[in-house]
N, C-alpha and C positions, 0 to 999 in steps of 0.2 A: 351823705350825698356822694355819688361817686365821682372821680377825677375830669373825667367827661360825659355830656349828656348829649347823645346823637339825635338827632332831629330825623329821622327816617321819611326816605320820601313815601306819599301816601300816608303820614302820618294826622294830616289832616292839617295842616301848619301851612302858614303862608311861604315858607324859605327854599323850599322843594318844587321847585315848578319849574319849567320849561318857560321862558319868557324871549320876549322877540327872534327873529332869527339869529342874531350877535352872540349874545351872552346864555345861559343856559345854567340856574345855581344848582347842581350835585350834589350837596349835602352843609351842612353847616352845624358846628359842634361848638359847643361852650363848656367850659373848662372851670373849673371852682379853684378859690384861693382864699386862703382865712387875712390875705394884707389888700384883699378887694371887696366891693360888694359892686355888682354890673349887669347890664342887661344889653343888649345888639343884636339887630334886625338887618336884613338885606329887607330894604323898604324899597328899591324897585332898579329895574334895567330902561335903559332907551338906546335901543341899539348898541352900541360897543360899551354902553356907559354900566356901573354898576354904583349903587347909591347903598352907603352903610351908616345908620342912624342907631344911637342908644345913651344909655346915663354910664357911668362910673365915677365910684368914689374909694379913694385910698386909705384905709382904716389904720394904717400908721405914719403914711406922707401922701399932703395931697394930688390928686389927678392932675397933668400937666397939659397931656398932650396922650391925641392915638396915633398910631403908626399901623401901618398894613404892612408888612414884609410878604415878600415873592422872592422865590429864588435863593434866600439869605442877603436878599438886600430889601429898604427900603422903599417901597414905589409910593406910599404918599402917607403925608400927615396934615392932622387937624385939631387944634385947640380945642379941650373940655371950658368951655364958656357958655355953651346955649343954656337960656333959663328954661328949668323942672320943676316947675312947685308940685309935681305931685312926686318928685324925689325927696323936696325937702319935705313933704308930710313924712314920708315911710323914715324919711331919717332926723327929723327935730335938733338935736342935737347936735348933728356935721353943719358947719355955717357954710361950707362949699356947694351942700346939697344942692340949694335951690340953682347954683350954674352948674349942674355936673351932666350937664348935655352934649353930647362933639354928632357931629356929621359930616363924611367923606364923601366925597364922588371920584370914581377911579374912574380911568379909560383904558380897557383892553386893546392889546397891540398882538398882534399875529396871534395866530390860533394852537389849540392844544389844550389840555388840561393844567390847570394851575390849584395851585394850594394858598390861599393868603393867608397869613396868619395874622389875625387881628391883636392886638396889645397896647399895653399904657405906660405911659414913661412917669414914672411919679417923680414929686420935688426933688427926695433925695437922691436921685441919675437912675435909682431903679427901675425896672420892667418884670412886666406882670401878663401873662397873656389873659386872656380874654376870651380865644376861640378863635375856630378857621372857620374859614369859606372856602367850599372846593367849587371851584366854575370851570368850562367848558367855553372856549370862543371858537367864532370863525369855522362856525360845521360849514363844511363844502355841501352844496346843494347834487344830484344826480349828476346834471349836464357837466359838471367842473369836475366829480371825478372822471368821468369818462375821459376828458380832455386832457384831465392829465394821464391818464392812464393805467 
């Protein structure tokens, strides 16, 4: 399996779309790890909002927490707790499965393209990425370029 799997827009996939005027997802890439098994969805926009839902489980410490980094920093975290019983069928064996659910909601703040980098903080301090999100905020509409000029 290769290091990353690019999601191409037009690929038929829900992650490539154009959605409200605010937000805009660009591409979205997941990234393989032999100390994870994971799966993450951009499951929807409302306006400036972006909504990132999926499982993870840490195959040598478990899932703690996800982090979204911009920038090299931080912009938000969320506890792996949400219950998956259809994680814990695929995984029997891991007793974390059936909570190895997290979901973020971010808010976009001024406009431009961004890279989020999605990742997981396992028990032991470690991190693991997971995959980006490239998004687009705050497209100027005709009338606002002109204004500005």
């Amino acid at each position: 399996m290769p290091a990353e799997q690019r999601l191409n827009p037009g690929s038929g996939l829900p992650y490539n779309r154009a959605v409200s005027g605010e937000v805009e997802i660009r591409d979205v890439t997941r990234d393989s790890s032999d100390r994870i098994e994971c799966h993450f969805r951009v499951a929807g926009t409302e306006g400036p909002k972006l909504e990132i839902v999926g499982w993870v489980l840490g195959t040598e410490s478990p899932a703690s927490e996800i982090e979204i980094v911009s920038g090299g920093e931080v912009a938000g975290r969320a506890p792996v707790v949400l219950e998956r019983p259809d994680v814990a069928e695929l995984f029997p064996d891991m007793l974390e499965a059936a909570t190895a659910g997290f979901r973020i909601e971010l808010a976009a703040h001024g406009s431009g393209e961004s890279e989020l980098e999605v990742r997981v903080r396992l028990n032991d301090e470690s991190r693991e990425r997971l995959g980006r999100v490239l998004v687009r905020t705050g497209r100027r509409g005709l009338l606002d370029t002109l204004r500005r000029g």
